[in-house]
N, C-alpha and C positions, 0 to 999 in steps of 0.2 A: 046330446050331451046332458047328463046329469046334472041337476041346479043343485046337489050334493055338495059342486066343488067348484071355487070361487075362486078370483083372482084379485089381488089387489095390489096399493102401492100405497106407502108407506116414508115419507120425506120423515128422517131421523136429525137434518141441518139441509139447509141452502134454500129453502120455501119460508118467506116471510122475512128473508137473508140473501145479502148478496155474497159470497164465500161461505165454507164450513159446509160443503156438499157433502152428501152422505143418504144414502136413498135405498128402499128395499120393496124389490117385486117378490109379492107371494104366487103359488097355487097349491089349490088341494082344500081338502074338507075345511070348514071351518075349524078355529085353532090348531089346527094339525097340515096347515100348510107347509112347502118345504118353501126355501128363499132364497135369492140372489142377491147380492149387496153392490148397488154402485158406487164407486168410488167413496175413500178417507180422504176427509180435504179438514181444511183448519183455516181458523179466522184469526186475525191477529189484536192483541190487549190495546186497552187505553188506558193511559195513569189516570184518567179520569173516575172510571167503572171497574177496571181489574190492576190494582195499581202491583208491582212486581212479577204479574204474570209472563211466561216467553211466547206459551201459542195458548188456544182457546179450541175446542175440537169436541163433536156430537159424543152423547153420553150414548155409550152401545148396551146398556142395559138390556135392554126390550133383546136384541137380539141373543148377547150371552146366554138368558136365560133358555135360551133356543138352539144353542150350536148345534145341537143334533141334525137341528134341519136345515141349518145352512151351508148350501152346495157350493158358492164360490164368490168369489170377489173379482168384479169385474171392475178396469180403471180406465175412463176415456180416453183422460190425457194428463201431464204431466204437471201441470200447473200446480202451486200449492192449496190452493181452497180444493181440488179435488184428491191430490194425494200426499198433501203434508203430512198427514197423521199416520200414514200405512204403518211406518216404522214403530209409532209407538202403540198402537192400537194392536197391532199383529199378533201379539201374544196373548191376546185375550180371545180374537177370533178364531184365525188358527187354520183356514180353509184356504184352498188353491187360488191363486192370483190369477187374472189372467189380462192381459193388456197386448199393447203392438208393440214392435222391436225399441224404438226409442224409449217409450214409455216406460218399457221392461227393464232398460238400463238406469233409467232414474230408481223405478221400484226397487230392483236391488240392492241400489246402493244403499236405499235409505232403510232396505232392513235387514240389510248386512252391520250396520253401522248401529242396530241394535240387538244384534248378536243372533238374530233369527237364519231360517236358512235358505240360502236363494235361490236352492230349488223349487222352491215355492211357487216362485215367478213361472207362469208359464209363455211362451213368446205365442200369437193368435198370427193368423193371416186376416185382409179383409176380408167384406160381404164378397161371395155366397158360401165361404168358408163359416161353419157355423161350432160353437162348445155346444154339447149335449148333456143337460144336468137335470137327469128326472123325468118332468115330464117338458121343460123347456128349453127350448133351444136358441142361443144366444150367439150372433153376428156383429163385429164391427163394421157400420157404415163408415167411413172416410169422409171429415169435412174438414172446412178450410177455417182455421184460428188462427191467432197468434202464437200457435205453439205446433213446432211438428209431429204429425201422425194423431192430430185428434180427431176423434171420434163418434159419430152416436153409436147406440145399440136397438138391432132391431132382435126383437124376443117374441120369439113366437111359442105360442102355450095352445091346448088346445081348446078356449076361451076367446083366442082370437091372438093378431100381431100386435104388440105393443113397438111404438118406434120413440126413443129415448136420444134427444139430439146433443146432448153432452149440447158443452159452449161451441157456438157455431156462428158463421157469418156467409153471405153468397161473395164468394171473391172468386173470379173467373183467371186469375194468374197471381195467387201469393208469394211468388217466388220459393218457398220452400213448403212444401209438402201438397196435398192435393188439393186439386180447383175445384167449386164447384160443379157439380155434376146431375144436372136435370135428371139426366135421362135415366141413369142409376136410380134416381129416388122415385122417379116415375116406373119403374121395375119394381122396384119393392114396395110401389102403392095398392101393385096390379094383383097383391092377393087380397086387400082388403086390410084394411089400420084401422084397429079396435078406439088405442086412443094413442094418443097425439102426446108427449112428457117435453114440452117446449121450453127452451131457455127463454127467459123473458126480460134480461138486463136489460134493451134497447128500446123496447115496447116508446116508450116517450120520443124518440128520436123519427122524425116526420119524413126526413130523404131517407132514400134508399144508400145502402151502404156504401163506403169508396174499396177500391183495390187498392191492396200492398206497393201491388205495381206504378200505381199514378204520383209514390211519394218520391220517385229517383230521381226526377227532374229535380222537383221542385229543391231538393235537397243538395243536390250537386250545384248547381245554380249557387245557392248558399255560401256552400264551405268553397265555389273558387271566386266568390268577390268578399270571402271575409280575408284581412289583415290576422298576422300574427298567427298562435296556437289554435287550432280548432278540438274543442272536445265536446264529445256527444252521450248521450244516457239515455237508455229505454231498459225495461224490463227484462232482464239477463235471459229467460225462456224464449225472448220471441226475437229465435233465429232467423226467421227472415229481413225484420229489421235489421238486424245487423250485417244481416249481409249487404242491404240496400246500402248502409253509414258506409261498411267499406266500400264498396262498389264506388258510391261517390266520394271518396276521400282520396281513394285512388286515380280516379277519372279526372281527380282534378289536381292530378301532382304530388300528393302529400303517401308520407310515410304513416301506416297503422298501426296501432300498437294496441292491444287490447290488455283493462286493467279492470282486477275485481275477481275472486275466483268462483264466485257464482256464475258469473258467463265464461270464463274458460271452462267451466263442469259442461254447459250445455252444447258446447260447441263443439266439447270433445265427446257426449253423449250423442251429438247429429254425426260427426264423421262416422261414429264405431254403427252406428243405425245407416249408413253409404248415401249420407243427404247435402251432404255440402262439398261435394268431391270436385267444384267449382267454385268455393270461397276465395274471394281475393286474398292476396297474400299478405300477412302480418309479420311484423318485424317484434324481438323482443324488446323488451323495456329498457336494457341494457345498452343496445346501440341507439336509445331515442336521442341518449344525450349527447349525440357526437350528428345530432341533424338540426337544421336549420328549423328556427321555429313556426316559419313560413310553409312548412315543408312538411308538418306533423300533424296527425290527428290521430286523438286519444278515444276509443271507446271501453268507456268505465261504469261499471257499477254506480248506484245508489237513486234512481228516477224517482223513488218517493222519499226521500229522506230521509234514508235511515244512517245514521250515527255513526255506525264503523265502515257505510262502505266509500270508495271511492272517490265521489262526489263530495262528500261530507268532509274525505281529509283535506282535497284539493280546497277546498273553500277555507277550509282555518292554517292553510301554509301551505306544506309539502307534501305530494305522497310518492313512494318508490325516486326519490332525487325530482322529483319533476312537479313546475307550481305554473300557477296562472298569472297574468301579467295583462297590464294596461291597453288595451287593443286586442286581446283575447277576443276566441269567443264561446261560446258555451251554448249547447243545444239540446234543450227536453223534448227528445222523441218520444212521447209518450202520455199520458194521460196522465192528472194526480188524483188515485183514489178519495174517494169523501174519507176527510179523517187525517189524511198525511199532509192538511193544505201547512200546518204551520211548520214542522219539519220541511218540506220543499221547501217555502217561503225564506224559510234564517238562512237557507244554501244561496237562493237566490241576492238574497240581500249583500249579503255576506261577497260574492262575486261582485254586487255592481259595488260596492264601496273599494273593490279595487279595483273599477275602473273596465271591468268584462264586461261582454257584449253578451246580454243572457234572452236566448229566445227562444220561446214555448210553443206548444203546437194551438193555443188561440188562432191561428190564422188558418187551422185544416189542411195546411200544406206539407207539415211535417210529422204526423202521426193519424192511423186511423183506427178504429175500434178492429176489435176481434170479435163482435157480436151483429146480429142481425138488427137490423133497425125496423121501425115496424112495418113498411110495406113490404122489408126482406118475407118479416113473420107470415105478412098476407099473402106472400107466393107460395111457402111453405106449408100452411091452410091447403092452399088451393089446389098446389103438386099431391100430397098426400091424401086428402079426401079422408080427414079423418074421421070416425062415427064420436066422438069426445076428444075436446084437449083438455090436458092439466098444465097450468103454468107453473112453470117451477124458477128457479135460480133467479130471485128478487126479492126486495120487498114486497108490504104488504102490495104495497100501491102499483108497484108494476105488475103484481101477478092478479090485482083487479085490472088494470088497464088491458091485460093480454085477454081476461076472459071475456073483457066486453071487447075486443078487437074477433074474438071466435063465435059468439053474438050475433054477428056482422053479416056472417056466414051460415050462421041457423048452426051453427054447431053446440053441442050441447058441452058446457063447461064449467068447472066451479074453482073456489078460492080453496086449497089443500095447504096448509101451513105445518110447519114440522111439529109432527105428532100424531097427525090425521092419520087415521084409516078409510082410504079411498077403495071402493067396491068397482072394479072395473068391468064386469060381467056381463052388465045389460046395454041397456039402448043407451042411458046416459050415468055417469057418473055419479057417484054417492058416498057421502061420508056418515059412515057404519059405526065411527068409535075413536076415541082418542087417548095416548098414549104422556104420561110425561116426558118431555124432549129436553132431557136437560145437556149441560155442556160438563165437558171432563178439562180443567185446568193442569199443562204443562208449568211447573214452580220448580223451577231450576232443575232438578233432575226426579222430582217426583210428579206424579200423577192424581190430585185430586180432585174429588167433588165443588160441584159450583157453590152446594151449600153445607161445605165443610167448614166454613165459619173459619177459614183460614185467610182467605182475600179479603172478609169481611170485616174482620179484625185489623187489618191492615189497612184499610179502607177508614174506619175508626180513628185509628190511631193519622193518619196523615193530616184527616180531618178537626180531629180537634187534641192532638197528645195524648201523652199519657204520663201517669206519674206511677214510680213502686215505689213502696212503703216497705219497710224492715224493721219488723218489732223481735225482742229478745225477752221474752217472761220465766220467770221463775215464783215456785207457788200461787199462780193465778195473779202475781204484781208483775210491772214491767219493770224491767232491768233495763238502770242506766235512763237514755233518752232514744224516742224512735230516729229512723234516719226514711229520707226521703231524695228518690233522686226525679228531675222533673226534664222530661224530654217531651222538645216540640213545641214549649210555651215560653212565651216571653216571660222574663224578669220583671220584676220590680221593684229595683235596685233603685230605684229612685225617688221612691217613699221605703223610709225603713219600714220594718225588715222585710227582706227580698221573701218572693214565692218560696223559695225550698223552709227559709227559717220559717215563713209562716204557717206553714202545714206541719214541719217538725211540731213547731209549739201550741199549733194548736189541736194535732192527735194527744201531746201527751198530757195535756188541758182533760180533754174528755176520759183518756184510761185515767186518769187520779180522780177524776169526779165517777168512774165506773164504780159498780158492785163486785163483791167477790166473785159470785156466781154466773154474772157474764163473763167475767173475763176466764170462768171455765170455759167456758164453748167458743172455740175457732170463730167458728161460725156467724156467733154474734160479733165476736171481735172486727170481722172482717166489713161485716153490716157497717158497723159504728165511725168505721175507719173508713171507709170508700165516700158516708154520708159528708163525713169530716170533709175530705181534702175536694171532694164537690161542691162544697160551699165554698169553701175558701179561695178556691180554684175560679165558680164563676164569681163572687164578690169581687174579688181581683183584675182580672183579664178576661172576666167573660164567657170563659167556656168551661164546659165540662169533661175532665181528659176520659182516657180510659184510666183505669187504676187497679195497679196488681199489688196484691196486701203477702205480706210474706210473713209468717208466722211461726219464732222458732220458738221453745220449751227445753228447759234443760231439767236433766232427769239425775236424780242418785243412781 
C-alpha cells in the first residue's frame, strides 16, 4: 500500500468530555482525505459558564469547510450526547444518515422537526452487513447499553479495520436489545484491528460490570413491601429499565401508568422498531384516579432534575390530577450526572418534607451503568487484539487512566483530546496536528459561536449588572438632564441619593465641566460616561456593571 495515503481520526467533541460526541475518520492523501462522521451529540448548559443557553454542541467548522469529502453520517445510538444536535446541525452538513431501525426513528424525527428531509435517514442492518463509502466500508456491531439498538462501528479501510465501540457495556441478558456477544467480536477480531476507538466513562470503576437483568429482584422486592403510591424515574431512553419498573410493578399487584412524554416518544420509538412487543401492560392516566393508591405505580420523567419534567411537578404539588403523600414512595433508577446533583437534590428534598419515602440507587440494587467498567475494558483489550487503542468519550482523566490500562497490555496508545489529528496508519498511533474544537451554542432558536460574545455578555451582566445611560444633545451641549436605568445592582436608598440619582448627577457634573469639542465625538462621550458611572458604580456597591451609553443628537 502506498504510504501516499493515510488514515486518521479526528474527535470534533466527546474526547476530554464526557457527552457532545462527535468524531471523524479520514482516508486518502494527505489533506485530500474523503471522511466519515460519527455521531451529532450535544452537551447540556450551566448557568454557571453558559448562563441562557438550551444545548451546547461541536463547532463543525473543520468539516463544512470539506463537505465535498464527506461521504456520510453514521449514528450509533440514540442517546442525546451522540444525536441531540443531528436536527440542528443537518443543514450545514447535508450528507446521508445512516443508523439502525430504532435509532432511524429517533433521527427522523429530530430532523423532520427542523424542516429537513427524512429521506436522509438511511435504516442499516447489523455486522456483516456493511455501507460502502469510498474507499471504506462501514458495519454496525451490536452492543448492550442502556439504550436499544446501540452500536459500535467496525470500518474497514484499506489501512487496516478500525473498531469504534460507541457506548458500550458486557451485559449478558439486558432485557431489551442485544447481549453481549464474545464470539461475534472474536470474528471481527480474526481479520486483524488496526486500532481500538474505546468508550472509556468507567475506566475508574474496579468490578466488572452488573446486568440489567440482576435489578428485577431487587426492585420488585421494593415496590411490594412499600405502603401507599409507588413512583419511579430513570432516564426516558433506557427502555429496558422501564421495562424492568413495569414488570415489577406489576408482579407486585399495582397498576402503571407511565408520565412524561420523553418516555412515551421512546417507547413508542421501541414498539414501531418490534422491541417491546412484550411490555407489561400500562393503564392511562386517566383511569389512575379511580385506583387505590396501594395499587399504583407511576413511571415518570425527570431522573436528573430538570424543571418541567414530571418529577419536578410531582415534587412542588400536582401533575396530570395525581400528587405524592405521606408514606409514599419514590424511586431514582438511575444515576445523577456530575452537574444535576443540586436539581435532583431540591426534588429530593422537596419529597422528604412531605413525608416520601425517596430511595436512590446508593445501594447498587436499583440501577446499573450502561458502560463498561474497567476489567469489562481489559476483556475488550484482550477479545480484540488491537495493534493501538485511542480512548475516547471522557475526560481528561479517564482517557489517561484508559491508556495506561492499554499499557498494561504493551499496546501502543495515546491521550487524543478534541481537536487532535490522530495518524492511524503505522504500528502506533500519532498526533500529526491540531484543529480548533470549538462549541456551537443553541440560544433559544438561533445558533451561535462560543466566542460570539453573546453568552459572554450575559455572563457580564449576571455577574456584576449593568446600567444604560441616555443622553439627548443638541449643538454639542446636553439637553435637559441624562437619565440612567440601573439593572442587577442594589440601591442605595438608604444614604441619599440613591444609585440611579447618583450616576444621573454625576454624568451631568462631568458633560457641564466637558469641552465643546469632546462632546463633538460620540466616542469620547461614551469614554467619559462609561469612566463616570464605573466609579460611582464601584464607590457605591462595589462593582463594576456593564454599561451601555445611548447617544442621541437632534438635527435641523
Amino acid at each position: 500500500m502506498s504510504k501516499s495515503k493515510r488514515l486518521i481520526f479526528l474527535p470534533l467533541g466527546g474526547a476530554g468530555e464526557i457527552g457532545m460526541n462527535m468524531y471523524l475518520y479520514g482516508y486518502g492523501a494527505p489533506e485530500k482525505e474523503r471522511f466519515i462522521l460519527v455521531d451529532v451529540g450535544v452537551t447540556f448548559p450551566s448557568m454557571d459558564g453558559t448562563p441562557g443557553v438550551d444545548l451546547i454542541m461541536p463547532d463543525t467548522a473543520f468539516i463544512e469547510a470539506r463537505l465535498d469529502r464527506l461521504d456520510g453520517i453514521f449514528i450509533t445510538h440514540a442517546h442525546e450526547d451522540h444525536i441531540g444536535a443531528l436536527g440542528h446541525l443537518y443543514g450545514r452538513l447535508g450528507a446521508p444518515i445512516f443508523c439502525r431501525k430504532f435509532t432511524g426513528a429517533v433521527a427522523r424525527a429530530k430532523i423532520e422537526e427542523r424542516g429537513h428531509d427524512i429521506d436522509s435517514v438511511e435504516v442499516v442492518g447489523v455486522w456483516p452487513e456493511q455501507v460502502k463509502l469510498g474507499a471504506l466500508k462501514i458495519g454496525f456491531m451490536p452492543v448492550s447499553h442502556s439504550i436499544p439498538e446501540a452500536s459500535g462501528l467496525v470500518i474497514d479501510s484499506p489501512l487496516g479495520r478500525i473498531v469504534h465501540t460507541g457506548d458500550f457495556k458486557l451485559d449478558p441478558d439486558p432485557i431489551v436489545g442485544e447481549a453481549y456477544n464474545p464470539a461475534l467480536y472474536r470474528e471481527i477480531a480474526t481479520s486483524g484491528v488496526q486500532a481500538l476507538v474505546c468508550d472509556s466513562t468507567n475506566v475508574f470503576s474496579q468490578k466488572a460490570g452488573q446486568s440489567e437483568a440482576s435489578l428485577g429482584p431487587h426492585i420488585t422486592k421494593m415496590i411490594k413491601d412499600a405502603s401507599g403510591m409507588v413512583v419511579a424515574t430513570t432516564f426516558a431512553s433506557n427502555v429496558a429499565r422501564l421495562k424492568t419498573l413495569a414488570r415489577a410493578g406489576v408482579d407486585s399487584g399495582r397498576s402503571v401508568v407511565v408520565l412524561g412524554r420523553a418516555m412515551k416518544k421512546m417507547l413508542s420509538y421501541a414498539n414501531f422498531a418490534g422491541m417491546i412487543d412484550d411490555f407489561p401492560p400500562i393503564i392511562d392516566v386517566d383511569d389512575a384516579h379511580d385506583i387505590p393508591r396501594e395499587n399504583l405505580m407511576l413511571l415518570v420523567t425527570g431522573s436528573q432534575g430538570e424543571r418541567r419534567a414530571a418529577s419536578a411537578q410531582l415534587s412542588k404539588g400536582k401533575y396530570l390530577g395525581l400528587s405524592m403523600r405521606e408514606g409514599d414512595t419514590f424511586l431514582f433508577s438511575s444515576k445523577t450526572i456530575p452537574g444535576n446533583e443540586v436539581g435532583v437534590g431540591q426534588i429530593m428534598n422537596a419529597f422528604s418534607e412531605m413525608g416520601v419515602n425517596v430511595v436512590d440507587e446508593s445501594t447498587g440494587h436499583y440501577h446499573v451503568s450502561g458502560h463498561a467498567n474497567r476489567p469489562d475494558l481489559a476483556e475488550i483489550h484482550r477479545i480484540f487484539k488491537p495493534m493501538m487503542v485511542i480512548p475516547m468519550h471522557g475526560e481528561h482523566r479517564h482517557l489517561r487512566a484508559h491508556a495506561d490500562l492499554a499499557a498494561e497490555r504493551n499496546i501502543p496508545s495515546l491521550i487524543a483530546r478534541n481537536g487532535a489529528i490522530v495518524d492511524l496508519s503505522s504500528d502506533a498511533p500519532e498526533i500529526i496536528g491540531n484543529i480548533e474544537a470549538g462549541r456551537i451554542y443553541l440560544d433559544g432558536t438561533q445558533l451561535i459561536g462560543a466566542f460570539d460574545g453573546v453568552v459572554l455578555d450575559r455572563s457580564r451582566m449576571a455577574i456584576r449588572g449593568a446600567v444604560v445611560v441616555s443622553l439627548l444633545l443638541e449643538d454639542n451641549a446636553l439637553i435637559g438632564e441624562s437619565w440612567a436605568e440601573v439593572l442587577g445592582l442594589p440601591d442605595t436608598r438608604a444614604t441619599e441619593p440613591g444609585l440611579q440619582e447618583s450616576i444621573e448627577r454625576n454624568i451631568d457634573e462631568e458633560l457641564q465641566r466637558a469641552k465643546k469639542k469632546m462632546l463633538s465625538n460620540d466616542d469620547e462621550i461614551e469614554k467619559l460616561v462609561s469612566r463616570t458611572v464605573s466609579r460611582i458604580c464601584k464607590d457605591l456597591v462595589g462593582k463594576k456593571p456593564v454599561i451601555k451609553v445611548l447617544i442621541n443628537r437632534l438635527v435641523d
